[in-house]
LOBADO-347913 format. One line per field, with one value per residue: x, y, z of N, C-alpha, C in turn. Coordinates in pm, whole numbers. Layout:
<atoms>
n.c1	[X  ...] $
n.c2	[Y  ...] $
n.c3	[Z  ...] $
ca.c1	[X  ...] $
ca.c2	[Y  ...] $
ca.c3	[Z  ...] $
c.c1	[X  ...] $
c.c2	[Y  ...] $
c.c3	[Z  ...] $
</atoms>
This chain:
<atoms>
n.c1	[3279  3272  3471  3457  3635  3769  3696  3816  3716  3517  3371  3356  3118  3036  2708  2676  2705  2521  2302  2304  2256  2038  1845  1914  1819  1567  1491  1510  1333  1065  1120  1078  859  721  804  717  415  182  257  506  564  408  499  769  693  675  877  1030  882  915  1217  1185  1104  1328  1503  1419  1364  1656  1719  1556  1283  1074  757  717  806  697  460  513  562  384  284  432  429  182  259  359  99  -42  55  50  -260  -169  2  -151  -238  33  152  -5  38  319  307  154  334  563  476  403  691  788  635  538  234  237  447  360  329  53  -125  -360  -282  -486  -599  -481  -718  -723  -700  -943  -802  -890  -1164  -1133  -1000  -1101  -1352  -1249  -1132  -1384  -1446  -1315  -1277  -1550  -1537  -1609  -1515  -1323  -1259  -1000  -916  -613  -545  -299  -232  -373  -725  -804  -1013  -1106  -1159  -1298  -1480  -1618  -1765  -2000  -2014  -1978  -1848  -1839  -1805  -1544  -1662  -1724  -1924  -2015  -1832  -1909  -2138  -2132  -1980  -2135  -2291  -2522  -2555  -2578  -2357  -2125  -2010  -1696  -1428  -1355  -1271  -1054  -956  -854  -882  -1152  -1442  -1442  -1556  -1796  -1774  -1589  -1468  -1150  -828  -753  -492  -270  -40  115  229  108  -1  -229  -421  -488  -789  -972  -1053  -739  -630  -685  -611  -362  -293  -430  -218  -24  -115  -128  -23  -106  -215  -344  -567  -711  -909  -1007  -1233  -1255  -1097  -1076  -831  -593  -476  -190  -145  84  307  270  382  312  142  64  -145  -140  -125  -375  -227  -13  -119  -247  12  141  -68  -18  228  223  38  180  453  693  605  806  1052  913  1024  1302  1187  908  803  810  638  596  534  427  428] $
n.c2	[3083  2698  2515  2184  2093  2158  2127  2226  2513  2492  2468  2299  2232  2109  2112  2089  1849  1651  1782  1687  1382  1407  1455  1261  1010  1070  1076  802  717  763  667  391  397  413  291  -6  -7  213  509  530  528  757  922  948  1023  1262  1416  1308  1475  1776  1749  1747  2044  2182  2151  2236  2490  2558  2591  2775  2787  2938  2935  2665  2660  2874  2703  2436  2599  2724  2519  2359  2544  2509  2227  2166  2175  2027  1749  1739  1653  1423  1242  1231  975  821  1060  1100  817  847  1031  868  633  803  918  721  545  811  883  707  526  434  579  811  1038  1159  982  774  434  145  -149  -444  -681  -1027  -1261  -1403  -1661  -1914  -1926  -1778  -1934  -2156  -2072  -1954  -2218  -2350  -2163  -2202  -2448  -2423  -2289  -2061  -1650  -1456  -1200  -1075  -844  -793  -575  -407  -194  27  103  164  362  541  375  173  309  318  101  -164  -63  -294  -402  -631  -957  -1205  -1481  -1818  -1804  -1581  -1478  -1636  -1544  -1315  -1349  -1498  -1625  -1469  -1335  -954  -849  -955  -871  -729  -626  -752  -609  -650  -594  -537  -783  -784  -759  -527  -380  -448  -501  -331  -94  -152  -10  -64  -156  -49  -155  -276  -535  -787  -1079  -1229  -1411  -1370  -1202  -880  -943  -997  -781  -593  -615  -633  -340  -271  -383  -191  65  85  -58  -377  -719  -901  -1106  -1338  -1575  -1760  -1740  -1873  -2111  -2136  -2128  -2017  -1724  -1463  -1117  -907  -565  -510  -748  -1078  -1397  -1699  -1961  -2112  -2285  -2424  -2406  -2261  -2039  -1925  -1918  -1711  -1525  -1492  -1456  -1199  -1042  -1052  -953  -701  -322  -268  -149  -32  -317  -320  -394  -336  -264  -461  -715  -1058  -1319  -1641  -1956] $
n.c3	[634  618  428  263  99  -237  -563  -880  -972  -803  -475  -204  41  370  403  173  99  240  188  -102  -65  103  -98  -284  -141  -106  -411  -463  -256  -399  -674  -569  -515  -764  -917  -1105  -1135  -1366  -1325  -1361  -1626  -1682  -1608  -1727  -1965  -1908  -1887  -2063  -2255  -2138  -2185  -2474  -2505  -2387  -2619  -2789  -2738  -2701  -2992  -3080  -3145  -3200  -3174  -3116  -2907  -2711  -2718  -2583  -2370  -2248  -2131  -1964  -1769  -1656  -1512  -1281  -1147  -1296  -1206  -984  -985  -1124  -1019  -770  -608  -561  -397  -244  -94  -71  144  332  350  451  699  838  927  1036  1299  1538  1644  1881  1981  2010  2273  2388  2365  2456  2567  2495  2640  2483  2350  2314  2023  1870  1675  1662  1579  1383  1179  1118  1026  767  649  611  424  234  164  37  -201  -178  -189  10  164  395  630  826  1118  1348  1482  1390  1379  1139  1035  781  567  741  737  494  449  651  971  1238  1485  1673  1794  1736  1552  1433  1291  1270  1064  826  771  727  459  346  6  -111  111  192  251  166  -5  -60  191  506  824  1120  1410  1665  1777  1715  1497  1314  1109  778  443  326  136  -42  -148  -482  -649  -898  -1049  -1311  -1332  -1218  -1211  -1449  -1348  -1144  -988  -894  -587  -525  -603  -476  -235  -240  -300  -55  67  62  66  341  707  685  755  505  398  162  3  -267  -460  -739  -719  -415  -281  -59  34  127  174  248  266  8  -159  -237  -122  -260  -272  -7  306  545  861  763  745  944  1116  1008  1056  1320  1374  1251  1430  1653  1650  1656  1482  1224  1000  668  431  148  -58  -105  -346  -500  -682  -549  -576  -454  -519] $
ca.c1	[3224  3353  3431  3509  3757  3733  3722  3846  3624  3396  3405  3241  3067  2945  2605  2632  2716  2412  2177  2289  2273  1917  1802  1925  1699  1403  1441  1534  1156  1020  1105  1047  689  661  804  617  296  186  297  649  516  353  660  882  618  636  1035  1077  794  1066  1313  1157  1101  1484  1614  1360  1421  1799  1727  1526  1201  969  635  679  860  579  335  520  629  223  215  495  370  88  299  350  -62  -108  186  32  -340  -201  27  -219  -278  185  189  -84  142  439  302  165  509  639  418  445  764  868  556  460  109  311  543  286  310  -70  -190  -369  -300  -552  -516  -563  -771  -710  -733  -1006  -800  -957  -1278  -1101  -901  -1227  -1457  -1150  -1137  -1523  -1471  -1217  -1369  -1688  -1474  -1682  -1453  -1365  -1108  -996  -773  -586  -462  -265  -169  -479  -869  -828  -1111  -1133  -1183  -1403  -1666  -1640  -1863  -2096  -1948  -1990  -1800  -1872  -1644  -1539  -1697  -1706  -2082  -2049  -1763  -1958  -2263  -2091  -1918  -2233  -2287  -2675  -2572  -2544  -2206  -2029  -1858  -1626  -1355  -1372  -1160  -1051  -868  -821  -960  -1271  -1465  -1505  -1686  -1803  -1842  -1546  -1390  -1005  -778  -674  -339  -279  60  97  296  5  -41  -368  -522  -526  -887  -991  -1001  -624  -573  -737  -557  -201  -297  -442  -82  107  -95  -130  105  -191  -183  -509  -572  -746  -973  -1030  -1379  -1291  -1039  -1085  -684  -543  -322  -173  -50  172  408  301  430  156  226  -43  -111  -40  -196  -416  -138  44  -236  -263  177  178  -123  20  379  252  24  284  595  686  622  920  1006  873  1128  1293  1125  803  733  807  551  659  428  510  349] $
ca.c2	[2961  2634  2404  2096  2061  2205  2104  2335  2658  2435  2493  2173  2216  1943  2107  2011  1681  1660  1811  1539  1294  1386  1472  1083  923  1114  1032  683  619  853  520  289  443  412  140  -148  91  296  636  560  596  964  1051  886  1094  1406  1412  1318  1653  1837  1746  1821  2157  2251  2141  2366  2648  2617  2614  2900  2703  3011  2905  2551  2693  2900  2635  2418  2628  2731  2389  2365  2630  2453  2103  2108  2144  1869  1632  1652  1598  1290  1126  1220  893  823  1136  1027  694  856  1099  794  592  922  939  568  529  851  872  563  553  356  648  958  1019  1214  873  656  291  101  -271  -512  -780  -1137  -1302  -1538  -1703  -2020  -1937  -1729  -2023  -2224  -1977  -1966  -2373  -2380  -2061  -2250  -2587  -2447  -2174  -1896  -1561  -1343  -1082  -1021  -754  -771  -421  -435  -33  135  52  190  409  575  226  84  422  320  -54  -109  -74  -414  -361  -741  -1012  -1283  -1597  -1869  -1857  -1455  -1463  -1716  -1509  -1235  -1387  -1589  -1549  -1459  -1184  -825  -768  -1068  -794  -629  -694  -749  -543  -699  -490  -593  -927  -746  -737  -341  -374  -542  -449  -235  -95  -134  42  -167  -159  -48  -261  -420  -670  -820  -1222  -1243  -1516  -1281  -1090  -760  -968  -952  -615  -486  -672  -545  -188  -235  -366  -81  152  46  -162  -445  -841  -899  -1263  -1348  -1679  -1732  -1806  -1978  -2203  -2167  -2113  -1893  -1598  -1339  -986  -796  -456  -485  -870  -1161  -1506  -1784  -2133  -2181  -2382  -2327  -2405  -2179  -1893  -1916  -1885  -1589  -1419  -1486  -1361  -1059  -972  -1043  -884  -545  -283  -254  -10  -94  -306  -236  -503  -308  -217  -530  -814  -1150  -1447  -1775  -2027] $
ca.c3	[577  611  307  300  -14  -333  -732  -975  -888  -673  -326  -169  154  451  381  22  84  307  115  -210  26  149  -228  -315  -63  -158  -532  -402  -249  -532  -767  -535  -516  -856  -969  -1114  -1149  -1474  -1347  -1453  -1785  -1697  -1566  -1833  -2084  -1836  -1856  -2246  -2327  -2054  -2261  -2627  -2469  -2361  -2710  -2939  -2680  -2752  -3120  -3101  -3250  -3125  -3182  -3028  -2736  -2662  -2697  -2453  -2247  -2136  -2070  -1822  -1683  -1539  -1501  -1159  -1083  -1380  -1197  -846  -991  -1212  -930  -646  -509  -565  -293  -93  -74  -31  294  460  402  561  836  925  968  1117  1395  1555  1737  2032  2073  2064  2442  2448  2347  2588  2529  2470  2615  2325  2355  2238  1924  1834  1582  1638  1545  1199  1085  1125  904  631  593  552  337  108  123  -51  -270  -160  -218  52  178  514  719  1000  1139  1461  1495  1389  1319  974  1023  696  486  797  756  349  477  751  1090  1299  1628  1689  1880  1649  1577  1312  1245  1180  935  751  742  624  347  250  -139  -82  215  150  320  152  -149  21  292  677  873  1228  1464  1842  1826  1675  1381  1323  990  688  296  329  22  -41  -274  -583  -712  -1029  -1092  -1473  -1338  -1177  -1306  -1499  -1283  -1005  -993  -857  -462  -506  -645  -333  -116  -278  -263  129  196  -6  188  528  774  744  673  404  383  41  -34  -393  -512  -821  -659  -312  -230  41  -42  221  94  323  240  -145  -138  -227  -113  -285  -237  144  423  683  920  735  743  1115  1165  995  1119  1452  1355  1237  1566  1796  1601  1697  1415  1125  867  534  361  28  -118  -103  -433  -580  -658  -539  -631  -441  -611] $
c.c1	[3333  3414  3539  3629  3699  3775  3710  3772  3501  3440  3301  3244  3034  2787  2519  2625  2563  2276  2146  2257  2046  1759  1794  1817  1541  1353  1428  1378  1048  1010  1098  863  602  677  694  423  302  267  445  635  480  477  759  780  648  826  1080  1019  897  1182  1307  1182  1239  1515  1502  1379  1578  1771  1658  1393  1049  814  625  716  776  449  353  566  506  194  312  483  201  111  318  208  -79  -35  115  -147  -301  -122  -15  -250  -92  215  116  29  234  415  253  259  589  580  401  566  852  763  476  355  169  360  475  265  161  -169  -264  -370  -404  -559  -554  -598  -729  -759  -763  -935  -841  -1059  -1255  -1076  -1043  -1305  -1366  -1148  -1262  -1500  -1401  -1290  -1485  -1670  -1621  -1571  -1467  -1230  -1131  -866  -780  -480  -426  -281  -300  -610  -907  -992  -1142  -1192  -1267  -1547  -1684  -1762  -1927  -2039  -2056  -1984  -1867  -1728  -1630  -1546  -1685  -1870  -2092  -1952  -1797  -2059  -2259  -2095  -2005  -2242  -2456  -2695  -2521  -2450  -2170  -1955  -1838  -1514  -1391  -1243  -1187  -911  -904  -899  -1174  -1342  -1487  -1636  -1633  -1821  -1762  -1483  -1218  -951  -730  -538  -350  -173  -18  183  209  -28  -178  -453  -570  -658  -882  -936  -785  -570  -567  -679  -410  -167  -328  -309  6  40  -135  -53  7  -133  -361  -500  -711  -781  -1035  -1186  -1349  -1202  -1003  -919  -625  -407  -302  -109  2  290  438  313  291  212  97  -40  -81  -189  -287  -316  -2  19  -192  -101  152  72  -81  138  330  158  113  429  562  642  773  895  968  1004  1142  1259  962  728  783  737  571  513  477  390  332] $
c.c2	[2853  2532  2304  2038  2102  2109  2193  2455  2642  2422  2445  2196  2114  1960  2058  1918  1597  1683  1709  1454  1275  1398  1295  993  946  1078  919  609  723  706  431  322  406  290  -18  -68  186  413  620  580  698  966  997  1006  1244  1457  1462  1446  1758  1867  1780  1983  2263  2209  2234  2483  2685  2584  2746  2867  2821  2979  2765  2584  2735  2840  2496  2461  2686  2578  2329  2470  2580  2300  2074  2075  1989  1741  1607  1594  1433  1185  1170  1075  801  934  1087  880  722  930  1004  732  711  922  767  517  626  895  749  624  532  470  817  988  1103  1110  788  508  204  -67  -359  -617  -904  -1186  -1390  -1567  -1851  -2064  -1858  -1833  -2157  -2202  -1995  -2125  -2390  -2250  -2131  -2350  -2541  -2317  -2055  -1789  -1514  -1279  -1004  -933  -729  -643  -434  -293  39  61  128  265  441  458  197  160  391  190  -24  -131  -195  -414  -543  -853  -1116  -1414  -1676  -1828  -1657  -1444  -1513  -1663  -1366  -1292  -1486  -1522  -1427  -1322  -1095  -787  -863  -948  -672  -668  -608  -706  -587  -604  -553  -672  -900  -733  -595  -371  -464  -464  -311  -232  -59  -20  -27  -81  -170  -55  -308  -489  -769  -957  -1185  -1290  -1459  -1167  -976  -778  -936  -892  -568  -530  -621  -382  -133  -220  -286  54  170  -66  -286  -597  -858  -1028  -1284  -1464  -1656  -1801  -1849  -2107  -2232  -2158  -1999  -1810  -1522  -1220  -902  -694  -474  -633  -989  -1302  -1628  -1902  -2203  -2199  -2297  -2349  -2262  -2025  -1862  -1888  -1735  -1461  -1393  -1423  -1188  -960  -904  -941  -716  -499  -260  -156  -108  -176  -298  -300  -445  -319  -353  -644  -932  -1251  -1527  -1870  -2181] $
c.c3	[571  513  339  182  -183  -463  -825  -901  -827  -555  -292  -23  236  409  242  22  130  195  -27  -164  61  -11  -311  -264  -130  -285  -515  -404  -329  -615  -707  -534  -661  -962  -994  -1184  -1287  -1424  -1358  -1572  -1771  -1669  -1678  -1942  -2014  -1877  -2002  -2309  -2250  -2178  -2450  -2584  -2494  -2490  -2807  -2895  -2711  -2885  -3185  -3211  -3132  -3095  -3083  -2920  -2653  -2644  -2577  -2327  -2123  -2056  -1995  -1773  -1561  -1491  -1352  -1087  -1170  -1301  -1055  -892  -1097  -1105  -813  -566  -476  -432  -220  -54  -3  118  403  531  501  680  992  1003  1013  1284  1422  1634  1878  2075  2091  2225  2497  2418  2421  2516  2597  2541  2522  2399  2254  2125  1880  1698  1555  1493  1327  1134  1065  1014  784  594  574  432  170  74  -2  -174  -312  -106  -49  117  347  571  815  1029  1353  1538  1498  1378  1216  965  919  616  593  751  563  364  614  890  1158  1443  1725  1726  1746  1621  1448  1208  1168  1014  831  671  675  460  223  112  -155  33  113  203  243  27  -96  112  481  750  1051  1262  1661  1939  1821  1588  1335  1190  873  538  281  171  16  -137  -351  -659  -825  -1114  -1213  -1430  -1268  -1245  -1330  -1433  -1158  -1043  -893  -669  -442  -526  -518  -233  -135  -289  -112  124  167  76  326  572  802  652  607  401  262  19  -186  -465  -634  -751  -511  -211  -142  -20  91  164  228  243  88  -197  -149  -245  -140  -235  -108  211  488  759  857  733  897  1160  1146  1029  1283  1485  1332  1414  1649  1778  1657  1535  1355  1042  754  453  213  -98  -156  -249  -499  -545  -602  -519  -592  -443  -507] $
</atoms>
């Protein structure tokens, strides 16, 4: 065995170093996962009952020991049913950024088709003008199947007169969001996941929950019209940017098409409001 230098009657290994090393990271996007979000409180509550535990067991406090100690006994089942949707998070972040779709080589690529953003940026300035609500996502990588089969599949090219007729107050698709994928409408009346951040401004309703939990878990841009005030928002990688242009809508849906895929940055988990 080889070590790499010792302290007192520690004999420090490369594999140790390694293994702290790979233990760091993991807690690393562990709190970045959780950050900002209630379950730092379960786990801040899961930790502190931990810790009552180990100090009545070294006091020798029999009765309570035994009464929590049945109940870390079933803490790891209670920990994955209370941060089940914190792992689901964390295995897509894992799966995103260490398997791209691009680089699966049993893949057939697809060629993408162009992007009526004409006819979008069109439907969104009549959508604002007459502050009728509505919530759109653009997915470059995948067609988000799971969330499209939650609304009614569309599979429709993209025009001004449909997005309209969606989003009408009076249609039956308008509550919900429109999922566009390779210059296509796939479907309508889809349901998101809302984000269940307390740092969340007040003025922001449910439309922009769901739009901050799409972009925490999927690599998508959500574009957000506000039915009481009619104002454009975009949420990307957790991140929610209010108050901007159509000229400004249309840059960045075009930046994000065209851009290659990125890793998530470490900005993710934190809110950012630009006013």
């Amino acid at each position: 065995m080889i070590y790499l230098f010792k302290i007192g009657f520690l004999d420090v290994r490369w594999t140790d170093l390694v293994d702290i090393l790979l233990v760091s990271i993991l807690l690393y996007q562990i709190y970045k996962l959780l950050k900002g979000s209630v379950a730092v409180k379960v786990l801040l509550g899961f930790l502190s009952l931990y810790l009552i535990y180990l100090v009545v067991k070294a006091v020798q406090m029999d009765l309570l020991t035994n009464i929590l100690g049945q109940f870390m006994g079933v803490g790891v089942l209670a920990a994955i049913i209370l941060f089940s949707q914190e792992i689901r998070k964390f295995l897509l972040l894992l799966g995103k950024t260490t398997f791209r779709q691009d680089g699966l080589i049993w893949r057939r690529r697809e060629p993408k088709e162009a992007m009526n953003i004409t006819a979008i940026m069109e439907a969104v300035k009549s959508l604002s003008g007459s502050n009728t609500g509505a919530l759109i996502v653009f997915s470059r990588n995948t067609e988000l199947k799971f969330y499209a089969d939650s609304g009614d599949l569309i599979d429709a090219s993209i025009s001004k007169r449909l997005l309209m007729a969606i989003f009408n107050k009076h249609s039956p698709l308008h509550d919900g969001a429109v999922i566009i994928y390779r210059g296509k409408i796939k479907a309508a009346r889809c349901i998101l996941p809302v984000s269940e951040r307390d740092n969340v401004p007040a003025q922001y309703g449910m439309r922009h929950r769901a739009a901050l939990g799409m972009s925490d878990a999927t690599d998508t841009l959500v574009l957000i019209i506000s039915e009481e005030t009619g104002q454009l928002s975009l949420a990307r990688n957790g991140g929610l940017d209010s108050n901007l242009s159509a000229p400004e809508i249309r840059q960045r849906i075009n930046t994000y098409l065209t851009e290659k895929e990125s890793p998530v940055p470490e900005e993710q988990a934190n809110l950012e409001v630009a006013s």
